[in-house]
N, C-alpha and C positions, 0 to 999 in steps of 0.2 A: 311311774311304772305303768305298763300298759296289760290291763287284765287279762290274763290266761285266756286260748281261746277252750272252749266244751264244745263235745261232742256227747250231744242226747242218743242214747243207746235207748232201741224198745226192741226187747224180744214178742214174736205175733204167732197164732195159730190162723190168725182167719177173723175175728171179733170184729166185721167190719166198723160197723159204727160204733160200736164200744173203743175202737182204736182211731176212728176220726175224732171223738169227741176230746182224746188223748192229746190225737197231733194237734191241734185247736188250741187246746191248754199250753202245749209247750212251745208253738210258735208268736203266741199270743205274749209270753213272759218277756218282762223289761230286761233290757239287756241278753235278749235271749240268744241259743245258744248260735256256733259257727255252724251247724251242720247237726242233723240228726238221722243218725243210721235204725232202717225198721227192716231185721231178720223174718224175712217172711218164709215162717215153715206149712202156711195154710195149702202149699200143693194148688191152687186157683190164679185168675185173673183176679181177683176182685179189690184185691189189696196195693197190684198194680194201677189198675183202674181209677182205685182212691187218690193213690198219690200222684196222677194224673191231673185229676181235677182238686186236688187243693192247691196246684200250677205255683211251690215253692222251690226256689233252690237249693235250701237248704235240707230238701229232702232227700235222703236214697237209701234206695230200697236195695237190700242184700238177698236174693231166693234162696233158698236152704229146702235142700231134699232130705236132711238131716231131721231126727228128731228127738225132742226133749229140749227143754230151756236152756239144759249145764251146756252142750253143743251151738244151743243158738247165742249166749253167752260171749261163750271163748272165740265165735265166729265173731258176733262185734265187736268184741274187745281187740282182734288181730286187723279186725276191717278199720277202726277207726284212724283218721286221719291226726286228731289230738290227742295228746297223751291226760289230760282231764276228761274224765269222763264221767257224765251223771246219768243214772238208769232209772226208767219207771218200766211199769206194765201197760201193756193194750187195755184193760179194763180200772184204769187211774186215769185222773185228771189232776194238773199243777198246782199250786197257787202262783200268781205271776211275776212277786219275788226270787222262784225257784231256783231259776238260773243265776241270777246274781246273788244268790246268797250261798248256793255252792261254789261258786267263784272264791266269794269271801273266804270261804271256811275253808276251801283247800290251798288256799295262798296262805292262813294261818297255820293251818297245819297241814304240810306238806304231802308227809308221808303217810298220813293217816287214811284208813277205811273209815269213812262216814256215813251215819245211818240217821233217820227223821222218823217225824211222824207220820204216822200211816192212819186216816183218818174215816171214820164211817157217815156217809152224807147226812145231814141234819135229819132228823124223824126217822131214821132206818134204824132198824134192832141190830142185829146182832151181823157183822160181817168178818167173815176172818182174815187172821193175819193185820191184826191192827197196833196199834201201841199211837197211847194219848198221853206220855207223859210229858208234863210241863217246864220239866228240868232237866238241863245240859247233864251229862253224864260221862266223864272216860274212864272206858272199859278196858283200856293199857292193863297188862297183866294180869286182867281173868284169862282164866283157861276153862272155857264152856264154850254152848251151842246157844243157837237160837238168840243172839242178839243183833244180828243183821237184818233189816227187813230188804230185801233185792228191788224189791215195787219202791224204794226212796235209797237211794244210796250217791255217794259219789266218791272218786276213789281216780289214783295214777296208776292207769293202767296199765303201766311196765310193773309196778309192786303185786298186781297179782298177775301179772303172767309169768314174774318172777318167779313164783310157787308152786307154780303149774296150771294156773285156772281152775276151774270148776272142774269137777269129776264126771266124766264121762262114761261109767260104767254101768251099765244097764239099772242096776237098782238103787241109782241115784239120778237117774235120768230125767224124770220129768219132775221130782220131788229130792229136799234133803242135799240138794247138791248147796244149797244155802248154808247149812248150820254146817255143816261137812267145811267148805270155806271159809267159814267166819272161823272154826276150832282151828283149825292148820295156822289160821293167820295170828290169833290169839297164842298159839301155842310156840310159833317165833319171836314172840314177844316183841310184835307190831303194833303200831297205836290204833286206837278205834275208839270214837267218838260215836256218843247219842248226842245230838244236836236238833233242837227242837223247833226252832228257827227255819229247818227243813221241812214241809210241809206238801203232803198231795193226799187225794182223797179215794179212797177205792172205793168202786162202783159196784158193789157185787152185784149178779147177774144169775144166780144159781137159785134151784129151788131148795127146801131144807133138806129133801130125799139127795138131790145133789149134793150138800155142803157135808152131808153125814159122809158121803163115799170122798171128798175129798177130804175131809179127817182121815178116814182109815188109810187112805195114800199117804198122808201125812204122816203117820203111826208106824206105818211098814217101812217110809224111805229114813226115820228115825231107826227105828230099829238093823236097818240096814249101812247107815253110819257107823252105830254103835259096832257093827260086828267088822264092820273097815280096821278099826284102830283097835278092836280086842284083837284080832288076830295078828296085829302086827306088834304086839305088846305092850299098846299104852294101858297104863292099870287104874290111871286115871279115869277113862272110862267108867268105869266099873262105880261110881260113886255115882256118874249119871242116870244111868240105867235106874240103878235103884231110887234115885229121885224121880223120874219119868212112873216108872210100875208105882212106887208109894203113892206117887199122887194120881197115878190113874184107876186105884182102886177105889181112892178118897172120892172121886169124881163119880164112880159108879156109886156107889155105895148115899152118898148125896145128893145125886141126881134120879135114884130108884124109890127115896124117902120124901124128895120134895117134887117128886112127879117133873120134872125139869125138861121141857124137849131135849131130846138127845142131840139135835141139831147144835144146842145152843151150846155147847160144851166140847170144846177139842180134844179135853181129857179124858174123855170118855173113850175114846178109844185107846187110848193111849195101855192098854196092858195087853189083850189077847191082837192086835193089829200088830202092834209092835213086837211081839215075841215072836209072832210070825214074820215079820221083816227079817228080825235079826238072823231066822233059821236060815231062813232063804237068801241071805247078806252073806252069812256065811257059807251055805253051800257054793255059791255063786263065785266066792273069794277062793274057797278051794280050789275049785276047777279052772279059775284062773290060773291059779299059781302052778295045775297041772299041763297047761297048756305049753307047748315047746315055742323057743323064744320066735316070733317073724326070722326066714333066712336074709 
């Protein structure tokens, strides 16, 4: 049998060298992939430029006036030319099994949404959005968020255009459109896979005054999930939320007694951010629904 061909998706803001160090890693992988598409939403030359002079053909660059990742997303996903497709971030680097071990993994399971390790570089503290766990895991038949990381994934990309892609509604936009997709796909009761064997390392690049305000983005596009599927009647919901605020009061409340940077802690926002998402999720969803259909 002759191995599926992949198509590396990277969605971009602009992160020039944090996104050549990227293309590097992933052209660099054994058996690496047939073609890797870079949605470039940076509005500049500079990321043309780059892929210029890394002088690959398996490069191509998509410009996007478009913004938010959910949009640079469903742009890759309709641009790519193979229906395997494995995604990292501008600011990740691979390991150079990458590519051939998402090959493996999605010839074994076909239809599955597959997620890896999300790793923080040796001697750095504390980076977000990570997960080190050592054990294969399938998540076939939870119905939750937040087990997808997007920075490691591979997946057939007719199964989520199937479902509609990512959400493209303003307060899901640059944030949330992740656990938003993983829940829809979980909630059809689609397979998904932690596969630990999948492995890239994130670069964070932010300061901790930076990493707090991406928490609170974090916080709000949660909270603005949650009011997606309250208002359309799943009650299921409703179980999360209260797990989210429980443990984001545990996290204040822990983190004001052990002096903790606040930086270091994602759950720390997680209760007055998120309640504010969720208003503004829902206001947002109203006036949706007020809006008269396109003629």
């Amino acid at each position: 049998m002759t191995s599926p061909a992949v198509s590396v998706l990277i969605p971009t803001i602009g992160r020039r060298e944090l996104l050549r160090s990227c293309l590097e890693s992933v052209l660099r992988c054994v058996d690496g992939p047939d073609e890797v598409v870079i949605v470039d939403q940076s509005g500049g030359d500079d990321i043309a430029a780059l892929v210029d002079a890394l002088d690959d053909r398996r490069l191509r660059r998509i410009p996007s006036d478009e913004r938010g990742i959910a949009a640079a997303m469903n742009l890759g996903l309709g641009a790519a030319r193979n229906d395997l497709v494995m995604v990292t971030h501008d600011d990740c680097t691979v390991e150079p099994d990458w590519v051939s071990t998402g090959r493996a993994l999605i010839a074994a399971h076909p239809k599955a949404m597959l997620t890896g390790r999300v790793l923080a570089p040796p001697g750095i503290g504390y980076v977000p959005s990570t997960r080190d766990d050592p054990e294969p895991h399938d998540h076939t038949g939870e119905v939750t968020s937040g087990l997808l990381y997007p920075a490691n994934m591979a997946v057939d990309r007719r199964e989520v255009l199937a479902i509609g892609g990512f959400d493209e509604r303003p307060t899901l936009r640059v944030a949330g459109e992740d656990n938003d997709l993983c829940y829809r796909w979980l909630r059809d009761g689609r397979p998904f896979r932690y596969e630990p064997s999948l492995v890239v390392w994130h670069h964070d690049w932010r300061t901790p005054e930076q990493i707090v305000r991406t928490h609170i983005g974090y916080a709000r596009a949660q909270g603005a999930f949650y009011a997606k599927h309250l208002r359309a009647g799943d009650e299921r919901i409703r179980a999360m939320l209260r797990w989210d605020l429980r443990h984001g009061v545990r996290s204040v409340v822990r983190g004001t007694f052990r002096r903790t940077p606040r930086w270091e802690d994602p759950y720390r926002e997680m209760v007055f951010s998120l309640l504010a998402g969720l208003v503004r999720g829902w206001r947002d969803d109203r006036r949706r629904e007020r809006q008269p259909p396109p003629a």
